[in-house]
C-alpha positions in Angstrom: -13.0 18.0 -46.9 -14.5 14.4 -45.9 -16.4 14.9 -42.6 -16.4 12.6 -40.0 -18.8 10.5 -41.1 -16.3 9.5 -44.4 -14.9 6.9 -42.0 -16.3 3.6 -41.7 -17.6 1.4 -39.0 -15.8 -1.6 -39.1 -19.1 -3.8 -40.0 -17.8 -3.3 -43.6 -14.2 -4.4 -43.3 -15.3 -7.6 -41.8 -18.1 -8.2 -44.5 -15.3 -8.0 -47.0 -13.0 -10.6 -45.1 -15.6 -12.7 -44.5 -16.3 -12.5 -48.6 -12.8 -13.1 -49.2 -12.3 -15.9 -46.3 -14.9 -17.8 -48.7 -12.6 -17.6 -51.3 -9.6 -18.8 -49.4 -7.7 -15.9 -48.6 -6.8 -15.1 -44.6 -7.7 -12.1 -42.9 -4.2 -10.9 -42.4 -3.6 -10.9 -46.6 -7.1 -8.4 -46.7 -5.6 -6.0 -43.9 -2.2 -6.0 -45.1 -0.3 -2.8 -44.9 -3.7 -1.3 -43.4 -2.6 -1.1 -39.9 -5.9 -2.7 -38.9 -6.2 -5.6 -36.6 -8.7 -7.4 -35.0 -8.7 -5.6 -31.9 -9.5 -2.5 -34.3 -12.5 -4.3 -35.7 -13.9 -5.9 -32.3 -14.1 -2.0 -30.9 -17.5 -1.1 -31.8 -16.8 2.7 -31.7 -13.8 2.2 -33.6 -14.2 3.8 -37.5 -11.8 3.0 -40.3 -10.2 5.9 -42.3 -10.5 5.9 -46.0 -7.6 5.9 -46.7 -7.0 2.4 -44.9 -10.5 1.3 -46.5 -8.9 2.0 -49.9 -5.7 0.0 -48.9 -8.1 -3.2 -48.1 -10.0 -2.8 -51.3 -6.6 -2.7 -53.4 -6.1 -6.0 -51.3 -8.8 -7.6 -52.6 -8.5 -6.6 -56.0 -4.8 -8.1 -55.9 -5.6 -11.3 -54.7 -9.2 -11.6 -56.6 -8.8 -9.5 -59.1 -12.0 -8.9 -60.9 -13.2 -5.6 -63.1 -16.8 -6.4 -61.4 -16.0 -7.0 -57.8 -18.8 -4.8 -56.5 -21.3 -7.0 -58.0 -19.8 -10.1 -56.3 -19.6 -8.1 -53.4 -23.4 -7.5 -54.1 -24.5 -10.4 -54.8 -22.6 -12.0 -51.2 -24.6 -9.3 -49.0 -26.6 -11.0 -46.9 -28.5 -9.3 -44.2 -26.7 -10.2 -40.9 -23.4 -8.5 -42.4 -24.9 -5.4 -42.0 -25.5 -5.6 -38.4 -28.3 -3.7 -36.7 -28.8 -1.9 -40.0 -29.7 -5.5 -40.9 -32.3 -6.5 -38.6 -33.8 -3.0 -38.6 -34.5 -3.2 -43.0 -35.9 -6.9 -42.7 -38.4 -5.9 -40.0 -39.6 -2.5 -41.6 -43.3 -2.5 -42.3 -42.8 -2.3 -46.5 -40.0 -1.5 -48.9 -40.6 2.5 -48.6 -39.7 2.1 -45.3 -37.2 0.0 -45.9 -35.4 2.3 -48.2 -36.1 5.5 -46.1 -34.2 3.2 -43.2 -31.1 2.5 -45.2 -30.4 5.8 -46.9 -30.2 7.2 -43.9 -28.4 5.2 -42.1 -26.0 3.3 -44.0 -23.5 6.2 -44.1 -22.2 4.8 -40.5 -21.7 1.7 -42.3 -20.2 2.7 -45.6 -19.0 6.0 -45.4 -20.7 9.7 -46.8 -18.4 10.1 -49.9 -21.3 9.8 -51.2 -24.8 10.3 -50.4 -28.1 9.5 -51.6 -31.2 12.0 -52.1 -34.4 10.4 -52.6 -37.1 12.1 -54.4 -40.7 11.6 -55.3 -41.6 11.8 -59.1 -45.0 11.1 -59.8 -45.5 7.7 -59.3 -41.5 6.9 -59.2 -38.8 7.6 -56.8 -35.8 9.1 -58.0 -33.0 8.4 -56.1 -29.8 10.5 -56.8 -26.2 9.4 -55.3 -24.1 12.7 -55.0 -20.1 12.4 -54.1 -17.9 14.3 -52.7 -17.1 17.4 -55.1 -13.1 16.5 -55.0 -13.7 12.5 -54.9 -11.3 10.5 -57.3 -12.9 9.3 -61.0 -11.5 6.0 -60.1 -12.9 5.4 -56.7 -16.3 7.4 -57.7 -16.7 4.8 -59.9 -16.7 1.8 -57.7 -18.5 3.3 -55.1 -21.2 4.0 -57.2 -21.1 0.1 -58.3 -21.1 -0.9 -54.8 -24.1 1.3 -53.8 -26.0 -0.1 -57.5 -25.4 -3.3 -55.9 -26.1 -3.2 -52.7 -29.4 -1.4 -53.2 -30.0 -4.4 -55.5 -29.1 -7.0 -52.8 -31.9 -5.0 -50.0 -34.4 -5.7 -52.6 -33.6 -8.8 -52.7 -33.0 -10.0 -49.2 -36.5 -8.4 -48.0 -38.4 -10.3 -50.4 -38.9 -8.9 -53.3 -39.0 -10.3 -56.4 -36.9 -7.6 -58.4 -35.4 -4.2 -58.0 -38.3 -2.3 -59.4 -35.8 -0.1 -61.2 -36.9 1.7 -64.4 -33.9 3.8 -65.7 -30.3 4.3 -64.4 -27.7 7.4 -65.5 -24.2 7.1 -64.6 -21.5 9.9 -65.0 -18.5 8.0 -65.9 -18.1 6.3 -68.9 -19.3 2.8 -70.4 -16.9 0.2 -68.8 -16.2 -3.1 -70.2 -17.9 -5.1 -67.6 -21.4 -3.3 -68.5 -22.6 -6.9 -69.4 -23.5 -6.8 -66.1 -25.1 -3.9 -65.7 -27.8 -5.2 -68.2 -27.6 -8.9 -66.6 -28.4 -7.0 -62.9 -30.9 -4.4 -63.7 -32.6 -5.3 -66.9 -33.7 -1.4 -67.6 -32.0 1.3 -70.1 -28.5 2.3 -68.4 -27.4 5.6 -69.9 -23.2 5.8 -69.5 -21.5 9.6 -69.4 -24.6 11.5 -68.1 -25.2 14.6 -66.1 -25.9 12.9 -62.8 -25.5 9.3 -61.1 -29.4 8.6 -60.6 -31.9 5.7 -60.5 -36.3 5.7 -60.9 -37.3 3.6 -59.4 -41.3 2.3 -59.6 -43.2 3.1 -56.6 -45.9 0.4 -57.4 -44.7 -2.1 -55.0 -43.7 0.1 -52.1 -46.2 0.0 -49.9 -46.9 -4.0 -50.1 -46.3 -5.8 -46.4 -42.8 -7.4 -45.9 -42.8 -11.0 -44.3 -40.1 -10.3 -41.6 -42.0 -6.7 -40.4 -41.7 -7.0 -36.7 -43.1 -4.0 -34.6 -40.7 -4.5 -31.3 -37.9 -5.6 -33.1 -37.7 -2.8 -35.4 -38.5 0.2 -32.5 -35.8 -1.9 -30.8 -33.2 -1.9 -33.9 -34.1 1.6 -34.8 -33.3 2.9 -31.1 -29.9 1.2 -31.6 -29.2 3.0 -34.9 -29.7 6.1 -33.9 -27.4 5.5 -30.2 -24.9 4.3 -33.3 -25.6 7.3 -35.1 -24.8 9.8 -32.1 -21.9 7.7 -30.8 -19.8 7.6 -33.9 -20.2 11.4 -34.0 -19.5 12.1 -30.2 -17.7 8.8 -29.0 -17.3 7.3 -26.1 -14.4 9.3 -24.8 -12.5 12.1 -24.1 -10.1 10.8 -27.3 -13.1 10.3 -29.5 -14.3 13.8 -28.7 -11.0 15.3 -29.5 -10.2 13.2 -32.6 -13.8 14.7 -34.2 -13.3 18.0 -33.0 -9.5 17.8 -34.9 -11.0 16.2 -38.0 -14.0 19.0 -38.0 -11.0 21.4 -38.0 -8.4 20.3 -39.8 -8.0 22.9 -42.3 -6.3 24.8 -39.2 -3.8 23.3 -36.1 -6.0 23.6 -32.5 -4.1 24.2 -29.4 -4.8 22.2 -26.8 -6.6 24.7 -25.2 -8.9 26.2 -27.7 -10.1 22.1 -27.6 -10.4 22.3 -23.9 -12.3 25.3 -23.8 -14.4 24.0 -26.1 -15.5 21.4 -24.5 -15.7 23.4 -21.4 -12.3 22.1 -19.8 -8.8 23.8 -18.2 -6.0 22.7 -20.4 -5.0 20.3 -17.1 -7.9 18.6 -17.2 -8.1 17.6 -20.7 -4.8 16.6 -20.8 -5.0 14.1 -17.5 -8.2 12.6 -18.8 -6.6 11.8 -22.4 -3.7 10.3 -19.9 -5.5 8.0 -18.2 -6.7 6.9 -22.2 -3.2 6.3 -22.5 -3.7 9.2 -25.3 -0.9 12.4 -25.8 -2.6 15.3 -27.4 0.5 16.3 -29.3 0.6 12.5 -31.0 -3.3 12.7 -31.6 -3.3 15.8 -33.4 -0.1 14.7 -35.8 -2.0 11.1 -35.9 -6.1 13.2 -37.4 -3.6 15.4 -39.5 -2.1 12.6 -41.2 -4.9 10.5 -41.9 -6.6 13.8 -42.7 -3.9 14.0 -45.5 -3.9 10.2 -46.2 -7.5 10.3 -47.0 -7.7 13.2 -49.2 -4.9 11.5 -51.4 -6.6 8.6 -51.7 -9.7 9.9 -52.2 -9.2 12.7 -54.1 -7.8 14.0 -57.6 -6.4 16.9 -55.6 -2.7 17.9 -55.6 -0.1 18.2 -53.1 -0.7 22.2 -53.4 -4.2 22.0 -52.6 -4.0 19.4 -49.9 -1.6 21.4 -47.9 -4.2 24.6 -47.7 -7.2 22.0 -46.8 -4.8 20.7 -43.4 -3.5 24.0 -42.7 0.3 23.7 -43.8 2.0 27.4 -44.7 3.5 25.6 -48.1 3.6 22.1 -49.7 7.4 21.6 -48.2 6.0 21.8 -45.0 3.4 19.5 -46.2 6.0 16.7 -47.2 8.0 16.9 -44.6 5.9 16.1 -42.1 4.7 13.6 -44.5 7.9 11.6 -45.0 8.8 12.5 -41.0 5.7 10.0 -39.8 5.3 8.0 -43.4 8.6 7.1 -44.1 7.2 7.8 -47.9 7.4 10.3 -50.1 3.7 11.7 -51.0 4.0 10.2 -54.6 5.0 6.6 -53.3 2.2 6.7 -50.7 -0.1 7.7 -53.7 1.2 5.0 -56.3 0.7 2.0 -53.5 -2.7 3.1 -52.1 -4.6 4.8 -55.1 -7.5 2.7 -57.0 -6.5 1.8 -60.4 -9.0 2.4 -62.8 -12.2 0.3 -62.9 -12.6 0.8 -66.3 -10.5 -1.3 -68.1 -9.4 -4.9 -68.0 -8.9 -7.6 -64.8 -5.4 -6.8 -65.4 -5.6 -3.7 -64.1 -6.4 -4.8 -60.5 -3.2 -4.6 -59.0 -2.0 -3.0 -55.9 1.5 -2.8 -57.6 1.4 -0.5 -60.8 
């Protein structure tokens, strides 16, 4: 199931509100029905679940609905919305460092549904985005855009001329906005193939980049990786629990198999979460239902399957404790918060089928 890292730090939600906010629309309209505020996005070891990134991206497509929007997204990107990851590209040395840099950090910025392997081929780089093996055809789809695009912005925005790209497969098939596939990367795109990967021309990796700064980069790069650690370990006691429930969710923890794993009495864990104003019983029903909130909007799995992945006996018990802390039934959840297709027509954005 998505690790922990499948959450997002909120340097992305705010990038899109500031993309739509140029476009006119309010913050509250992005985050609506999310449960996010800006208290949420201010806390910088708060993460976003998917399933709430999802809900913000249906937003957007209702109120700018657009087949392309991750190339509008794309071409917005500027630098500074990234944050440290940011600073830390645009004073790397040269563009192979500048690549190493933000594949292997932009997970804690975008999420690890999927994630990129680089490889050296000859002269070329191939670099290969895998998903997650149960992730939606629908969402794969635009995340794969968005990564295309935003990989095409970095080359841009540290100086170079053009995305030294020589050939891109995709797995799904030829949508109707491929126009700007061939406006965007000006190589041979190859739709419905074995594997979403780019080459990429080595030529130009090693030339200087303008903004290469020595001590600002050590500096930024120290900060990513404290970022790094602290979205996996957190800041407290609630943080450490919440990951140690998402690592497990397949199968309810007691309170003190988590204490004893983290070298505590039951008493102790339980006073600290207190003075976080945190109830163990109410954290572990809040991980196991974002747990299931994220696997059905990120996943084609069924109702079935999802109930063995959170460690539910049947799928009754599954929705029941579903509509118990919803409110919804599992398919109305599904039909407001699943991505339409990407495929087809500008029409198709809608939040409301």
């Amino acid at each position: 199931m998505p690790n922990m890292l499948s959450r997002l730090r909120p340097q992305k939600i705010l990038f899109y509100l500031m993309f739509m906010e140029r476009r006119g629309f309010k913050a509250d309209r992005v985050l609506d029905g999310t449960g996010i505020n800006p208290h949420h996005l201010a806390d910088p070891y708060s993460l976003v679940e998917m399933s709430q990134y999802i809900r913000v991206i249906n937003n957007i497509n209702r109120l700018y609905p657009s087949p392309s929007l991750a190339f509008s997204l794309g071409e917005s990107l500027r630098l500074g919305d990234l944050g440290i990851l940011g600073y830390c590209v645009m004073s790397c040395p040269n563009p192979r460092a500048a690549m190493q840099v933000w594949h292997q950090y932009n997970p804690i910025f975008f999420g690890s549904l999927i994630e990129a392997s680089v490889i050296t081929v000859g002269n070329r780089l191939q670099i290969i985005h895998v998903p997650y093996a149960d992730i939606r055809q629908d969402l794969l789809q635009f995340l794969i855009e968005e990564k295309i695009c935003y990989d095409l912005a970095l080359h841009r925005l540290i100086g170079m001329e053009r995305f030294p790209i020589e050939r891109l497969t995709l797995t799904y098939p030829k949508p109707q906005h491929a126009d700007c596939y061939s406006a965007s990367l000006r190589c041979p795109i190859a739709f419905s193939s074995a594997e979403n990967a780019m080459l990429v021309l080595d030529n130009d990796m090693d030339i200087p980049l303008q903004g290469h700064d020595p001590e600002t980069h050590s500096h930024c790069l120290k900060l990513l990786k404290d970022l790094w650690n602290s979205v996996n370990a957190g800041s407290t006691m609630s943080h450490k629990v919440k990951a140690m429930l998402y690592e497990n969710a397949h199968r309810p923890m007691t309170i003190d198999e988590v204490a004893a794993k983290l070298f505590l009495s039951s008493r102790t864990l339980n006073r600290t979460l207190a003075k976080e104003g945190i109830n163990f019983m109410n954290l572990t029903i809040a991980v196991r239902l974002e747990t299931v909130k994220n696997l059905l909007t990120t996943t084609h799995l069924d109702s079935h399957e999802i109930a063995g992945r959170v460690g539910f006996s049947d799928v009754r018990c599954l929705r029941r404790f579903f509509k118990a802390h919803t409110g919804q039934t599992i398919q109305q959840f599904k039909s407001h918060n699943s991505l339409p297709s990407v495929s087809t027509s500008a029409a198709a954005f809608s939040l409301e089928a």
